[in-house]
Backbone bond lengths (Angstrom), bond angles and torsions (degrees), N, CA, C in turn:
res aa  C-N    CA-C-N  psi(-1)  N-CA   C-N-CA  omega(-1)  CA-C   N-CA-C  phi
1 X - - - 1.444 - - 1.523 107.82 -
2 X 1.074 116.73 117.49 1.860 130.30 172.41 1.555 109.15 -37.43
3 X 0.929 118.59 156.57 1.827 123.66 -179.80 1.385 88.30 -69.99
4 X 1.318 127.68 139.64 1.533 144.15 136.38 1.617 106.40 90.03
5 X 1.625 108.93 27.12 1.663 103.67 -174.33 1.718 89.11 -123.26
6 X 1.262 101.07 138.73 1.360 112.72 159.39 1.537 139.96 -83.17
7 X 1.586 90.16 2.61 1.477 90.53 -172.39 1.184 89.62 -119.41
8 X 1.660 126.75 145.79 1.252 154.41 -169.71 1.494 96.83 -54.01
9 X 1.413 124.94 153.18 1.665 123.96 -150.61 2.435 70.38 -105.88
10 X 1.474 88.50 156.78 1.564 88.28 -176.92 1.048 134.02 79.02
11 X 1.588 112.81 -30.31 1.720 107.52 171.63 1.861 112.71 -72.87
12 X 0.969 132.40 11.53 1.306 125.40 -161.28 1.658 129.91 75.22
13 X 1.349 98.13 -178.23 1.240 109.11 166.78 1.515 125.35 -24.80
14 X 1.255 138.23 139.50 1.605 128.62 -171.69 1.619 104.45 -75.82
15 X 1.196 118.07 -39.71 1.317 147.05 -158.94 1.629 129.92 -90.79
16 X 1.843 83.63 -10.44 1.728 96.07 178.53 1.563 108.84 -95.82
17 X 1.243 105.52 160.90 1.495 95.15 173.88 1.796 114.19 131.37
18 X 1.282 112.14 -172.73 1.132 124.53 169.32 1.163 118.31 -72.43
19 X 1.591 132.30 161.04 1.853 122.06 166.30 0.739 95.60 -83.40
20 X 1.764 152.07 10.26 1.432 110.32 171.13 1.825 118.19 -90.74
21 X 1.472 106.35 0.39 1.465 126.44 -177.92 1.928 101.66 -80.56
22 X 1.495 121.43 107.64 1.329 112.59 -158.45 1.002 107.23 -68.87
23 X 1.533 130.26 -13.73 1.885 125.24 161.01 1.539 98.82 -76.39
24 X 1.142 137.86 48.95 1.651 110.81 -177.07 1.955 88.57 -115.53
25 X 1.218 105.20 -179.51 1.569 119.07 -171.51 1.443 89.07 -63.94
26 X 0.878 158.33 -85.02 1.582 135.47 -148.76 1.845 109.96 -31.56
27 X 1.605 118.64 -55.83 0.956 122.63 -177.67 1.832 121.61 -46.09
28 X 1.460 78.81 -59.53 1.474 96.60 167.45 1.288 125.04 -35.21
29 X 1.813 112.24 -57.53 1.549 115.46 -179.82 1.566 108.58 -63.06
30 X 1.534 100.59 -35.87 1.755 104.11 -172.50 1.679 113.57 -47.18
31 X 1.760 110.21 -35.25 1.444 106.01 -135.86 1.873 68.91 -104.80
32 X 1.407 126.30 -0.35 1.486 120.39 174.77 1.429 119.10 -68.39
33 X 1.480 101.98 -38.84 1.637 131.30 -142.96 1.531 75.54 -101.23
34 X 0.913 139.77 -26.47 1.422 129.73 -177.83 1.419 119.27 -88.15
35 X 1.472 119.83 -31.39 0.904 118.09 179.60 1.962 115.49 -96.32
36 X 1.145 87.23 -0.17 1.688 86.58 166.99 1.382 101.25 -106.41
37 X 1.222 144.80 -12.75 1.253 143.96 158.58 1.626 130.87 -48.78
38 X 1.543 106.74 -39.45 1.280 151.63 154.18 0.578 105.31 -31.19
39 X 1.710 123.20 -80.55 1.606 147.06 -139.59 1.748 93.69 -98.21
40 X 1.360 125.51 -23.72 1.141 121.39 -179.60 1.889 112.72 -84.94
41 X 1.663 98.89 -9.46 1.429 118.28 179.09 1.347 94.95 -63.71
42 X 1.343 111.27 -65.13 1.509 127.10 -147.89 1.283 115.34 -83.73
43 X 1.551 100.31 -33.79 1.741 102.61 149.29 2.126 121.57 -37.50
44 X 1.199 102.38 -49.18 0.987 126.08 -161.38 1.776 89.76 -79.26
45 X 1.073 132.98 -51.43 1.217 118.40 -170.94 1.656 124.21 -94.50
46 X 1.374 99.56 12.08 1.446 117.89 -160.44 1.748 85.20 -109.67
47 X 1.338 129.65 -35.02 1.070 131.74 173.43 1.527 125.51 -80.31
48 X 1.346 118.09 -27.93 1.559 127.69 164.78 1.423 87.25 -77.96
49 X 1.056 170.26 -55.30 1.429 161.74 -117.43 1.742 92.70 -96.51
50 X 1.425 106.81 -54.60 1.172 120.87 -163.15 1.479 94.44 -71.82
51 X 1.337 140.30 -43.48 1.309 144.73 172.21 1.731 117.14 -47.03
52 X 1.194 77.11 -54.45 2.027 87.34 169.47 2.029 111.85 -76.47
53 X 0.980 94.28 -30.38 1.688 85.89 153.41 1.018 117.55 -32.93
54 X 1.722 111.61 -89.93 1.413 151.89 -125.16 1.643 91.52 -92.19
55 X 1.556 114.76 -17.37 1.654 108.45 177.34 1.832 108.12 -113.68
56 X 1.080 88.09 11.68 1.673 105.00 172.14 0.764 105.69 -98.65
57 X 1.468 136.44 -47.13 1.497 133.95 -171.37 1.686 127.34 -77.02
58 X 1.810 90.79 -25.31 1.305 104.53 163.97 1.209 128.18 -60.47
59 X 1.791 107.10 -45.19 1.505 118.59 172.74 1.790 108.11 -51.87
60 X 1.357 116.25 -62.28 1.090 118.60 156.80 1.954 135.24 -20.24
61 X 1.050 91.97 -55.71 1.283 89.04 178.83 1.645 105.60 -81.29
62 X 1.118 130.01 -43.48 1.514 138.39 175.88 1.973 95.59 -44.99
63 X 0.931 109.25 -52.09 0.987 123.64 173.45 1.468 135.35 -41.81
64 X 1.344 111.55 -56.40 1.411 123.05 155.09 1.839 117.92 -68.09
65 X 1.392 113.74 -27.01 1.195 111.21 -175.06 1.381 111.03 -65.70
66 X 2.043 104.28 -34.76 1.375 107.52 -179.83 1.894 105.40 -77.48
67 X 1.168 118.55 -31.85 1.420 101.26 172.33 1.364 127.29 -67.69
68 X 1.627 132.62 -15.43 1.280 141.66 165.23 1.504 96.55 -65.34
69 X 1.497 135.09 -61.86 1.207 110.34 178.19 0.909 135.65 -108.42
70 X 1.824 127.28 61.03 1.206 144.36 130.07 2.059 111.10 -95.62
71 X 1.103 76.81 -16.99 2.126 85.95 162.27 1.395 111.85 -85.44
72 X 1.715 128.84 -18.62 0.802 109.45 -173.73 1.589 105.88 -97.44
73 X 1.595 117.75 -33.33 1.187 139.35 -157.60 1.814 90.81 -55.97
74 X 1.857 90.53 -62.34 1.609 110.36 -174.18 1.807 102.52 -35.53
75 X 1.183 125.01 -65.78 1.328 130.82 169.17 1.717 114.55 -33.80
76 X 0.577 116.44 -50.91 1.661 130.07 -167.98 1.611 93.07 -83.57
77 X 1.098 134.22 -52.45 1.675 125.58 168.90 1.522 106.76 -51.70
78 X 1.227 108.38 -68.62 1.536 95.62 175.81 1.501 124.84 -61.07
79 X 0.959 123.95 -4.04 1.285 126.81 156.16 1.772 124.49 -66.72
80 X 1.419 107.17 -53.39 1.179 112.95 171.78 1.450 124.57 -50.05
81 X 1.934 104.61 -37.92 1.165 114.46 -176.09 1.600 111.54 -72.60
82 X 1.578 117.35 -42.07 1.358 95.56 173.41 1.053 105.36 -63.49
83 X 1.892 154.47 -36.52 1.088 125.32 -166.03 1.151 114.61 -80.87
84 X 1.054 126.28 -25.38 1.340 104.47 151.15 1.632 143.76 -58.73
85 X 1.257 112.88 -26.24 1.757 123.89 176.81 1.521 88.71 -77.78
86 X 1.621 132.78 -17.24 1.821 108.65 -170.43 1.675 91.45 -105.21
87 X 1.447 119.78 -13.20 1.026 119.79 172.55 1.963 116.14 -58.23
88 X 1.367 94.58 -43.55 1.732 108.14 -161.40 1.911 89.52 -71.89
89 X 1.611 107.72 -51.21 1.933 97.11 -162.47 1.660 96.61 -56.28
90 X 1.318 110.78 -35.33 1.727 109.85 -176.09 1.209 101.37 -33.02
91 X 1.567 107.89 -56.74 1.806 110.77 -150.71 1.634 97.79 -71.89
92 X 1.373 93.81 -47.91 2.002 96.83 177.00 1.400 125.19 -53.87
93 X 1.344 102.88 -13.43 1.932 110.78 -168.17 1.793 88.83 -93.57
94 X 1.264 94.75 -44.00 1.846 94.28 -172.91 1.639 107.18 -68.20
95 X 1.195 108.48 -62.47 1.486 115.03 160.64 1.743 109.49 -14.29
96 X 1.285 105.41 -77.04 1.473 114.07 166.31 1.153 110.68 -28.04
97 X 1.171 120.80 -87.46 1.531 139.19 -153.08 1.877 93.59 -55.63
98 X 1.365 131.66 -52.55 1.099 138.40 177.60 1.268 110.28 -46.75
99 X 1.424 126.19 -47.55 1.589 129.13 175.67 1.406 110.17 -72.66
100 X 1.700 115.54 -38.23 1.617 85.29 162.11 1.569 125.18 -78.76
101 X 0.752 138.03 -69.80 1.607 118.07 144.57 1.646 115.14 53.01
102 X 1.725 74.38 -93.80 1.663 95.98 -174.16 1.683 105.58 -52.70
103 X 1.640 111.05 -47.24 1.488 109.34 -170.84 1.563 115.18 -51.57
104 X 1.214 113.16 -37.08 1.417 138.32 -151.22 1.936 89.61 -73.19
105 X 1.313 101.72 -59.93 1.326 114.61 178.06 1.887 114.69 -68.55
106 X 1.169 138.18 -33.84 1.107 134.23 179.76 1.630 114.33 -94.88
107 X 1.174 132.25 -15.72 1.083 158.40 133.66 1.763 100.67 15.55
108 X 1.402 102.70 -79.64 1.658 115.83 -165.12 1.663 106.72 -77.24
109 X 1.540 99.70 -19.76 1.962 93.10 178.20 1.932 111.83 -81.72
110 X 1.654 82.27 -18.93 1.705 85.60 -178.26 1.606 106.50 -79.95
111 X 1.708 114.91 -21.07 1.411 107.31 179.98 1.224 129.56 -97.37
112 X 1.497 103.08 11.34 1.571 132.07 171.10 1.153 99.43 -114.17
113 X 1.426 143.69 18.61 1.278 143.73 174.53 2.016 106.98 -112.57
114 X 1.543 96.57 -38.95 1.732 107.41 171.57 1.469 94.15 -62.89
115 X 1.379 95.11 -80.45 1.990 98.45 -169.76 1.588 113.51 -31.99
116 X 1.194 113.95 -44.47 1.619 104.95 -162.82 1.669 117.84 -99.60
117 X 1.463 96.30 -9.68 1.563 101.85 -175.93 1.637 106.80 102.01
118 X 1.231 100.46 128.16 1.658 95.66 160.12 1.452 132.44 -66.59
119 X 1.273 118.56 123.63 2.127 115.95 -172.17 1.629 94.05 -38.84
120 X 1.114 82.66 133.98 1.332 110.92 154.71 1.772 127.64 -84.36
């Protein structure tokens, strides 16, 4: 018998023979039919895998597109809001400035109003 063979040196082929010899062609086809069965498994799950990728990544990207514009929106609200908070001191600074104004100008009727008495 040859180093590393299991089958008796002289009987032939492993594969020839009757099926009742458990190396004979029945076995053979069995352990064939199995292994393309296998490979037709993994085909099969190597392609749903790849399917759930390719609709993962979509979610993903849909995904980021919607987080860029709630980053952008967010930006643009706070934008409005400072213009609006520099909008309001405007009105309050003018406001201001308008009331002194007025003081500046009513000033001399109010001090001709002490001196002379208020109408009666």
């Amino acid at each position: 018998m040859p180093f590393g063979s299991s089958v008796p040196f002289g009987s032939g082929a492993p594969f020839e023979g009757d099926s009742s010899n458990p190396y004979g062609y029945a076995a053979l086809q069995a352990a064939w039919d199995k292994l393309y069965r296998a490979r037709a498994l993994l085909e099969a799950e190597q392609a749903h895998l790849r399917d759930d990728r390719i609709a993962l990544q979509g979610e993903l990207d849909a995904l980021e597109v919607r987080r860029q514009a709630v980053i952008a929106r967010e930006t643009r609200v706070q934008q409005m809001e400072l213009n609006a908070a520099l909008d309001k001191e405007e009105a309050e600074d003018a406001k201001e400035r308008v009331s002194t104004v007025s003081k500046l100008t009513r000033v001399p009727f109010e001090m001709a109003r002490q001196v002379f008495g208020a109408k009666k």
